[in-house]
N, C-alpha and C positions, 0 to 999 in steps of 0.2 A: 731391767736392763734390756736394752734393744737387740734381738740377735741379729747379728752380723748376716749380711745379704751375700750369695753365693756367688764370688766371681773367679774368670778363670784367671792364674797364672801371669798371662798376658796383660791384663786389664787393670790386676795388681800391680805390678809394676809400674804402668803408665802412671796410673793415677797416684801410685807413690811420690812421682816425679813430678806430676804436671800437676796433681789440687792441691786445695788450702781447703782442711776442714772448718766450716763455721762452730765456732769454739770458744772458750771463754781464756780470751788472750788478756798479754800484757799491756796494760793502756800505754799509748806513745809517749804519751809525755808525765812522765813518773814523776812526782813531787816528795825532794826531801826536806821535813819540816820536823821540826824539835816538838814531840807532845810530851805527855803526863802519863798517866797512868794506864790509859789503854793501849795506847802505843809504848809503854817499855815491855810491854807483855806478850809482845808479836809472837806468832808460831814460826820456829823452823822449818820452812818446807819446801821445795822442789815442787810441788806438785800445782803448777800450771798449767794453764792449758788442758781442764778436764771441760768436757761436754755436756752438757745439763739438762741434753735427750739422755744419758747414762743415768739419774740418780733416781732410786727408788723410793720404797715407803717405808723403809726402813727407820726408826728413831733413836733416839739411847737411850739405854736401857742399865738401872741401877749400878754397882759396881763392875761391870761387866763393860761398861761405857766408852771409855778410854778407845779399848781394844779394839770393839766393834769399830770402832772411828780411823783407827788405824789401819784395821783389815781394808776397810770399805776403800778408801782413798787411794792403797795399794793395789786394790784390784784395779780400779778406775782405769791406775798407772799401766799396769800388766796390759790391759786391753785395749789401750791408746791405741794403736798402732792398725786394729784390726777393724775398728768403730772408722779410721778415718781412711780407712778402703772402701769400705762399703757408703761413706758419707755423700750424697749427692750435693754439686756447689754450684754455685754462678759468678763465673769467670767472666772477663769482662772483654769482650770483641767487638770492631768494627766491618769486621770482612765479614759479609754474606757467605762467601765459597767457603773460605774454613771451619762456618758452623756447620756444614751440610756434609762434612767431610768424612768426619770419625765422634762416635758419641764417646768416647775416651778422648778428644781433646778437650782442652780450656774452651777455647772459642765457642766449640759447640753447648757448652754448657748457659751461657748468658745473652742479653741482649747486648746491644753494641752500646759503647760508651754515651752516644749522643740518648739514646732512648733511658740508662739510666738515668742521666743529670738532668732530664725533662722531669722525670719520676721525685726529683729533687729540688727543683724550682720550686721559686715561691710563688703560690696561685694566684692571679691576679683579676679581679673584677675592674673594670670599666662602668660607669656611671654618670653618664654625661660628658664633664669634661674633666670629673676627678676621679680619682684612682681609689682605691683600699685592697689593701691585702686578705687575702679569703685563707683564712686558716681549716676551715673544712668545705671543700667544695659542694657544688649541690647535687643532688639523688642524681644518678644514672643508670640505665638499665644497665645490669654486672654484664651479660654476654655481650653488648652492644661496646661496652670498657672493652671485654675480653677482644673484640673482636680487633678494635685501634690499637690497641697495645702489642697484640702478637699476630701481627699476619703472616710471620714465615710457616714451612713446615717441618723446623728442625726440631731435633727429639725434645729439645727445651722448650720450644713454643708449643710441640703437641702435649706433655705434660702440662704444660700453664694450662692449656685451654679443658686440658678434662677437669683441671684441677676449681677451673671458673663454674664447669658445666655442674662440679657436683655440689658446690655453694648455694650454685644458682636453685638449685632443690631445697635451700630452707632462706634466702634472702633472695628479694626481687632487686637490689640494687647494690649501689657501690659507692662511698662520698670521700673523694680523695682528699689527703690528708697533707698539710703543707709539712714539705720538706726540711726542716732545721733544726735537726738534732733531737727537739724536742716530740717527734712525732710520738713515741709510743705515748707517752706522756699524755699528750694532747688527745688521741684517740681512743688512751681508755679514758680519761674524765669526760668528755664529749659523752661518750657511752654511757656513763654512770648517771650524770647529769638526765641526760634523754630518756631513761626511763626507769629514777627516780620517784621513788613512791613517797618517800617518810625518809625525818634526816636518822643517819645510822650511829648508833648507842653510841660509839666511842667520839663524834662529835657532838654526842649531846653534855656531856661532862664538864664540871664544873671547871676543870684541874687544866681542859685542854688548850687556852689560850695562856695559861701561866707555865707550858711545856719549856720554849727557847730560856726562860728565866729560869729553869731547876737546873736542865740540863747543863746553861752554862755556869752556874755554881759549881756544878761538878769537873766539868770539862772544862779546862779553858781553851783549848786548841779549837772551839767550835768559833772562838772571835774570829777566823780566820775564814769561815763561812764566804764562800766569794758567791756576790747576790748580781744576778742579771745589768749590766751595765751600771755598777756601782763600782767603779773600780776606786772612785775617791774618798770614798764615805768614813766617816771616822769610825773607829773601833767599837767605842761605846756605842753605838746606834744598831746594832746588828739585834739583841734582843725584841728593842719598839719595834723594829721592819718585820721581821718572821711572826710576829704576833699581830701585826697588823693581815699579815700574809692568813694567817690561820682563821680569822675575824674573819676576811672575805671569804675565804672558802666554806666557813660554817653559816653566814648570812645567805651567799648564793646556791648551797647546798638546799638549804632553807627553804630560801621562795621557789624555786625552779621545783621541788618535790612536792609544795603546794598546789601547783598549777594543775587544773584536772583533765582539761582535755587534753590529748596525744597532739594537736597540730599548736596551742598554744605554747605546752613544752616547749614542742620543738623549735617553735619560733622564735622560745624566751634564751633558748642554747646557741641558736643563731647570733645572736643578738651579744652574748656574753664572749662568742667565739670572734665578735667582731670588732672588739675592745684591747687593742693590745694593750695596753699597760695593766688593767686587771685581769687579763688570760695570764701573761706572764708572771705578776702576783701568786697566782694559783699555782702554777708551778713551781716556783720555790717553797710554796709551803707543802705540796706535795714529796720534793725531796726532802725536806726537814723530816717530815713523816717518817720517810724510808731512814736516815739519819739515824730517829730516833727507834726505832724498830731494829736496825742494826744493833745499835747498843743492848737492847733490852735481849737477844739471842747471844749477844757475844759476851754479855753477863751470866745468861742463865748456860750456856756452855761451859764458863770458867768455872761456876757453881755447881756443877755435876747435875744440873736437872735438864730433862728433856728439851728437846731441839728437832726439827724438820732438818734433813738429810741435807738440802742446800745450801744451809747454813756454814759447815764443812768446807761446800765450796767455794762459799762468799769470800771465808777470810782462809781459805787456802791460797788464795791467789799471792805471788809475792808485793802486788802493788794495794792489796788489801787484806795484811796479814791481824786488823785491827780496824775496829772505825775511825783511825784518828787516818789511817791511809786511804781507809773507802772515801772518807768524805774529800781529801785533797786530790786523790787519783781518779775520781769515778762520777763520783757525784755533784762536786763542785766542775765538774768538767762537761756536765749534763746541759745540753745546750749551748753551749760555746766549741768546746775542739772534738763532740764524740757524743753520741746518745747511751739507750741503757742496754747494756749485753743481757745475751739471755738469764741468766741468775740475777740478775738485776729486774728481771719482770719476775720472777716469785718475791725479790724483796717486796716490789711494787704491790703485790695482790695483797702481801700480809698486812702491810700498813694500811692499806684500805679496806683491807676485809673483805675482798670480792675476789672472785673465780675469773680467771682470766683465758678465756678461750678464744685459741691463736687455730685460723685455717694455715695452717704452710703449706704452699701451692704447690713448691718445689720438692714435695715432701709425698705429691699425690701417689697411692697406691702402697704407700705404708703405713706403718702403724701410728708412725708421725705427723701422717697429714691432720689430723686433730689433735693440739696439744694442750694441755690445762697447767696454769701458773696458778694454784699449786698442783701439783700431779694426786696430791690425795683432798679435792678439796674437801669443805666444810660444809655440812649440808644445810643449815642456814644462811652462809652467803651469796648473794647475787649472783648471777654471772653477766659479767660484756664479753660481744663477742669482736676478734679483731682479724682482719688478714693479712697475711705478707707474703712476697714472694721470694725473699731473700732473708729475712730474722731481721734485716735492717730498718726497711721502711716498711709500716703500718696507714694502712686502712681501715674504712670504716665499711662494714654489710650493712645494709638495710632494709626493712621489709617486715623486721617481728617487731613488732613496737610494746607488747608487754613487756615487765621485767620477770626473770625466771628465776629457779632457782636447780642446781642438779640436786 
């Protein structure tokens, strides 16, 4: 648990009034849909809006299980209030003078609207007289990033820039990341891909392209799967397509971890990131992943065996009290109206089995400026590493081109 940062009186206040804690909210557009069996089993719960810098390493544990789960969630509760005092945000301003005013206003908290929605465009190359979309920009020196991005010197821009400067201690650069929901997405496979050594055990399995086929045996609520610009496609088809989806991703996982030299790689990740119809491919079989991943926690929770802590708060959520809501509220919305909330990048890391380590800029000088998805990782899995300055939008560091492991 994060302790609470000492503020006075005054400041409490304010910022009772004037933030919004970045937090694991309700998705905007809630979808009510008729399922089966994991959805009649929803949990009763109020408890939304818990924060996912809060969750520890704590597990379940035998008959005792239940309780702990209980405890835990109520504490969360109990301490809402005092986590989202101390929480540092980025409020969104166009006025230079009111950022410079009071570091207890919004304003001063964030860039001004125009410099977000730049940060959110889609990248675009030029090539003669034709165009293509650049889904990961190319190398820039980070300080040289840092320096265009934040030239004021309001306490939010001095923050960003220590937060660049202490990056810049273990990455010589910076590869921006296009803006469409799909960023974290695209920024950790980008990452994995790039320094990729060998394809990893649970795509080497026999079973893993016959996944959409068991699961939807089971499930039927998964026909409802909505797949990137498919809004027509008939029901029965939704199987062949994720499996097609999963093919490409254990093929291109494949050859790109063959490749031996670092500048080849890189050039073969270029190259795939340049492809939009099979980049997009990749990522819906990447959230099928997570999909299936949800299931396999929200079963082994109903079955009284062990579980990682944010699991809890996956399906504590009221718009994802089950996976038959995560897939309709969250995931199926991934890329089209809303990217992935924080608890949503641990689903991410479990299904691919890698460590996901988040610089938060805005985060410099606590103990959250390094954050790891999962908080307790695995000491055989990889790690990529990603930065944000807000949980929202995701970039790429670069500079260590081995793959590591914590």
């Amino acid at each position: 648990m994060t302790e609470p940062i000492s503020i006075s009186a005054g400041a409490d206040e304010m910022q009772r009034k004037d933030t919004m804690s970045i937090q694991l909210t309700k998705h905007a557009k809630e979808v009510d849909v008729p399922c089966n069996e994991l959805c009649s089993a929803s949990m009763h719960t109020d408890r939304k809006e818990q924060s996912t810098s809060e969750i520890t390493k704590e597990h379940v544990h035998g008959s005792t299980r239940k309780l702990e789960k209980t405890d835990m969630i109520k504490s969360l509760m109990a301490d809402q209030d005092a986590y989202r005092n101390c929480e540092l945000n980025l409020p969104v301003s166009s006025n230079p003078s009111a950022m410079e005013s009071s570091m207890d206003s919004e304003e001063d908290m964030y860039r001004d609207a125009e410099e977000i929605e730049r940060e959110k465009t889609l990248l675009v190359c030029e090539t003669g007289s034709s165009e293509f979309k650049l889904s990961v920009a190319p190398e820039m020196d980070i300080m040289e990033y840092c320096i265009k991005e934040w030239r004021g010197n309001t306490p939010v821009a001095k923050r960003m820039k220590k937060g660049y400067e202490a990056v810049s201690q273990k990455f010589a650069s910076i590869r921006r990341v296009r803006g469409d929901n799909y960023c974290a997405l695209r920024a950790t496979l980008f990452q994995a891909l790039s320094q990729a050594t060998q394809l990893p055990s649970w795509l080497q399995s026999e079973d893993f392209t016959m996944l959409p086929e068991k699961l939807l045996s089971k499930y039927d609520w998964i026909k409802q799967w909505q797949l990137k610009q498919k809004l027509g496609r008939k029901i029965g088809e939704i199987d062949d397509e994720i499996k097609e989806y999963l093919m490409l991703l254990r093929k291109k996982w494949k050859n790109i971890s063959e490749i031996k030299t670092p500048n080849e790689k890189q050039e073969a990740c270029d190259e795939l990131f340049k492809n939009e119809e099979e980049e997009y491919s990749l990522y819906e079989a990447l959230k099928f992943l997570m999909l299936n991943t949800a299931i396999e926690l929200y079963n082994d929770d109903k079955n009284g065996r062990r579980v990682p802590v944010f699991s809890w708060l996956l399906f504590a959520r009221d718009t994802s009290s089950n996976p038959c809501q995560l897939m309709h509220n969250h995931l199926n919305q991934i890329g089209h109206s809303g990217g992935l909330e924080q608890v949503e990048m641990f689903l991410l890391a479990y299904a691919l089995q890698y460590t996901i380590q988040v610089y938060r800029l805005y985060k410099y000088s606590t103990d959250e400026f390094i954050t790891l998805y999962p908080n307790d990782p695995k000491e055989d899995w990889p790690v990529v590493t990603l930065i944000t300055e807000d949980d929202r939008h995701y970039n790429i560091p670069v500079g260590m081109c081995q793959e590591t492991v914590l």
